[in-house]
N, C-alpha and C positions, 0 to 999 in steps of 0.2 A: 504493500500500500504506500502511497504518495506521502512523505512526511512534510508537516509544514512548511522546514525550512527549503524542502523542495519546490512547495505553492507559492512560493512567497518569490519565485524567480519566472513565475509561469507567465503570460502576455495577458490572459484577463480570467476573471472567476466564471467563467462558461467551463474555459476549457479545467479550470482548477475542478471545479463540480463535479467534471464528469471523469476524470481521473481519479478523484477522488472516491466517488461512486461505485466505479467498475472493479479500482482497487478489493475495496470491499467487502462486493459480491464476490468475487473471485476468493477474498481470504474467509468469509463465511460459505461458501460449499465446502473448503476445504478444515473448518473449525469441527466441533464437536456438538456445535449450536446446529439446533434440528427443528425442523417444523417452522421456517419463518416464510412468510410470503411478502415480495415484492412487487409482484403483478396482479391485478387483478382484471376480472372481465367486466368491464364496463361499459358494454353496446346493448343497442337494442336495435332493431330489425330498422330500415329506413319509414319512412311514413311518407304517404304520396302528397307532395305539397310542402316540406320540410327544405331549408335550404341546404343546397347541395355544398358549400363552404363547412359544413356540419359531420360530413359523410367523411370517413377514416378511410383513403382510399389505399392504404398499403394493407389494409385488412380485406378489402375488395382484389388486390390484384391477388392475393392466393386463396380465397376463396369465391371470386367473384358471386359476390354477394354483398348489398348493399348496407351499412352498419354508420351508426351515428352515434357517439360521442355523449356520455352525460354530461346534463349541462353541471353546471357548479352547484347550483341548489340543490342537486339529484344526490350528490356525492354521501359518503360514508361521513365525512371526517370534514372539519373546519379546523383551521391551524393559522396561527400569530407565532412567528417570530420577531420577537422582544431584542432587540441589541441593544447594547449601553456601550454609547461610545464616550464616555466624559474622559475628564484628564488622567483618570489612574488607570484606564484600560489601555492609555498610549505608553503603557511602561513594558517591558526596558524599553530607555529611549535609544541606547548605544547599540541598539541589536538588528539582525536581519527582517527578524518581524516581529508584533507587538502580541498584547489579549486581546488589543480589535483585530488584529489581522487575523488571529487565530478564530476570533467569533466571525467575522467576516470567511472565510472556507468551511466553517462548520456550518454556518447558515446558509449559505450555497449548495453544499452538500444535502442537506437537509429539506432545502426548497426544492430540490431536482430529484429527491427522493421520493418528498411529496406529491410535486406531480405525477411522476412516473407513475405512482398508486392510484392515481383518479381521484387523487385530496383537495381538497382548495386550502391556497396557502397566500396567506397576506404579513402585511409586514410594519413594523413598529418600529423607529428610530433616534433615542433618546440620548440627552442629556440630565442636564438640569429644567430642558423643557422637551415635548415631543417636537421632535423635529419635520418628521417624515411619517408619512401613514398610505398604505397601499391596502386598500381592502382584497377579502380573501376570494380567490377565483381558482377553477383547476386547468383549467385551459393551458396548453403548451407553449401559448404566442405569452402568456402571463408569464411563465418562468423566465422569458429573455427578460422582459420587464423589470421582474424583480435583482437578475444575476447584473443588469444595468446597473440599476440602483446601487447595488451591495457594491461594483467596481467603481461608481463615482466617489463609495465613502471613502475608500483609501485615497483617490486621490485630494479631496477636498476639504476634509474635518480635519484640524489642529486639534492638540490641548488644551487643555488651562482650564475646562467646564469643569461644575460641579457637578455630584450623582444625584438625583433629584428620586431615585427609586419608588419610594412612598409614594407621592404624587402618580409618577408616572402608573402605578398599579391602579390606584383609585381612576385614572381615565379612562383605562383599556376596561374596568370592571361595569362603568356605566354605558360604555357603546358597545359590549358584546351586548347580544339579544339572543344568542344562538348557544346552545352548548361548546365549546371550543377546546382546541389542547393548545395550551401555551407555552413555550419554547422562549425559554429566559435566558441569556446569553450574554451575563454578568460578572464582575468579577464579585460580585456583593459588600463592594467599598461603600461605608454609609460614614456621615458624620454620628457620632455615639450619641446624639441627641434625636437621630432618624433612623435609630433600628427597630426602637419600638412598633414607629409608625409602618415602616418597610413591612414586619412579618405580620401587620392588621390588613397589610394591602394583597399581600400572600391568601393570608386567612378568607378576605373579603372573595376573591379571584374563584377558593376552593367553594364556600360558601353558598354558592352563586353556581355551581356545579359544573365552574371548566375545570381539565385535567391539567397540571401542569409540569413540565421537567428543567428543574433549573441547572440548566450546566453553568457550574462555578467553574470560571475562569481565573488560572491565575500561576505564577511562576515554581513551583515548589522548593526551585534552587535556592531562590534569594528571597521572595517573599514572607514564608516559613521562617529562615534559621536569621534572615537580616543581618550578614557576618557585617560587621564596619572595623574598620584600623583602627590602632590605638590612638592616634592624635584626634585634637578637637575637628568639630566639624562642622559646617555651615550647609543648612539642607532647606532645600528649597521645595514645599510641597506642589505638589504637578499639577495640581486643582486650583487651589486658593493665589497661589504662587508667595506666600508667606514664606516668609525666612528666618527661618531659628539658629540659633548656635546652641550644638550638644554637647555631654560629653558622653564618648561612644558608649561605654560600660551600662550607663545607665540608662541609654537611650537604649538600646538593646534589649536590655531585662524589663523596660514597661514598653517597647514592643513586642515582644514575644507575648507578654502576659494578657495583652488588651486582645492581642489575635487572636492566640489561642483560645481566651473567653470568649470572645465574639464568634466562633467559626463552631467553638460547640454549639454555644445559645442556636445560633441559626438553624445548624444540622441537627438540632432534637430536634428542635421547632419546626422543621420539613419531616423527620418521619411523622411525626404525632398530625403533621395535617395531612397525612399521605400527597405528600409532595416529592415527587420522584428526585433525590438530591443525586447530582451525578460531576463527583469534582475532576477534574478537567486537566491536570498538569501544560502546561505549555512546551514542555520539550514532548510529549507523549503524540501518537498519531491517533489517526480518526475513528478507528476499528470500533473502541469499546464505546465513545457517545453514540455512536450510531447504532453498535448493538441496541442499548439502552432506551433509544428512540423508537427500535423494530417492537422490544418488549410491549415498551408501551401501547402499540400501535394495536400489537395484535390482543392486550388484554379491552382495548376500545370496541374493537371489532363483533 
């Protein structure tokens, strides 16, 4: 399978998608995972009067026989993916690719997945406000749409925003009307005054009967253990752009301590609302979120 740092050299998230994709499938026939489906039959016989723009003709040249496409409304499944691209998901800055680029190919992956199932899949893109909003369709001509979209964020969003999580939950809660599966694609950086609020916007999402899988995003190398040198240091938050002078020792030990409480609090508080937590490494490949995604899909089904 295509590793990040390989996507991250590729010309646009089309082709990243579908490498990534086929990666995949190829490494799940050959896993010990059984029983997943990624196709399904989604025609119904033509209808006389029906436009012909509708009509799947590569299904007609081998069986000539006429076959039409469900529409979006018809489908199984409705699907939101949620990306947060604020300023701690542009971290590492020194590196070949960032959390967003890596949520940027997972959501790619993920879109192309969904279509390929006859899903409708739309698209949410935030900050500290929403940015971007693509309502959910299954159409095929939708998926360039959205793999568009996803390629203009890498080139056009900077750092420096803030994570606005909480909010953004509570908007996506009041304009679904549809049962949905939600695809959070986060690294779950909140200010410690907005975690409260974050997992009532979770709470509110499950409540409300969509399903949700949040892929935590985030570095395990340096995010986790936070090595720093022993001289003082002068650190510049990637959000606020605030600048502190630390000294490493002890900046260290109430970052570990604040992570580590914060990353439990969340992940009980995702199993106890049966919120699929699926954490994400950034050096790791795409294999096992996607598995995770197949699970969900087919306990929906």
């Amino acid at each position: 399978m295509i590793r990040p740092e390989q996507a991250a050299q590729l010309a646009n998230l089309e082709i990243v998608a579908r490498q990534i994709v086929e990666g995949f499938l190829v490494g799940l026939h050959r896993s010990p995972y059984q029983g997943f489906s990624v196709e399904f039959s989604e025609y119904r016989p033509y209808q006389q009067g029906e436009g012909l723009d509708k009509v799947d003709w590569r299904v007609f040249a081998r069986s000539e026989r006429l076959y039409t496409r469900r529409y979006e409304e018809e489908t199984n499944l409705q699907a939101y993916l949620l990306i947060d691209t604020s300023g701690s998901m542009h971290y590492p800055l020194k590196s070949p690719y960032t959390k967003l680029d890596y949520a940027l190919f997972l959501g790619a992956a993920l879109a192309y997945l969904l279509i390929q199932q006859r899903d409708a899949v739309g698209l949410y893109v935030f900050d500290e406000n929403i940015q971007y909003v693509l309502p959910a369709r299954a159409r095929r001509t939708w998926l360039r749409r959205i793999l568009l979209e996803l390629e203009s964020l890498r080139k056009r969003i900077s750092g420096g925003r803030l994570t606005m999580l909480p909010q953004v939950m509570g908007v996506v809660a009041e304009r679904l009307r549809r049962r949905s599966l939600i695809l959070l694609l986060s690294d779950g950086f909140v200010l410690p005054e907005n975690e409260g609020a974050f997992m009532r916007g979770l709470a509110r999402l499950r409540h409300d009967g969509h399903e949700v899988i949040f892929f935590r995003i985030w570095d395990e190398k340096t995010e986790r253990r936070f090595e720093l040198p022993l001289e003082p240091l002068r650190l510049i938050d990637i959000e606020s752009r605030r600048e502190v002078k630390i000294h490493p020792l002890e900046m260290q030990l109430l970052y570990q301590s604040h992570f580590q409480t914060w990353e439990n609090r969340l992940k009980t508080f995702c199993i106890r609302q049966r919120i699929d937590w699926v954490e994400v490494d950034l050096a790791s490949d795409f294999f096992e979120p996607l598995r995770r995604y197949l699970l969900k899909r087919q306990r929906m089904s």
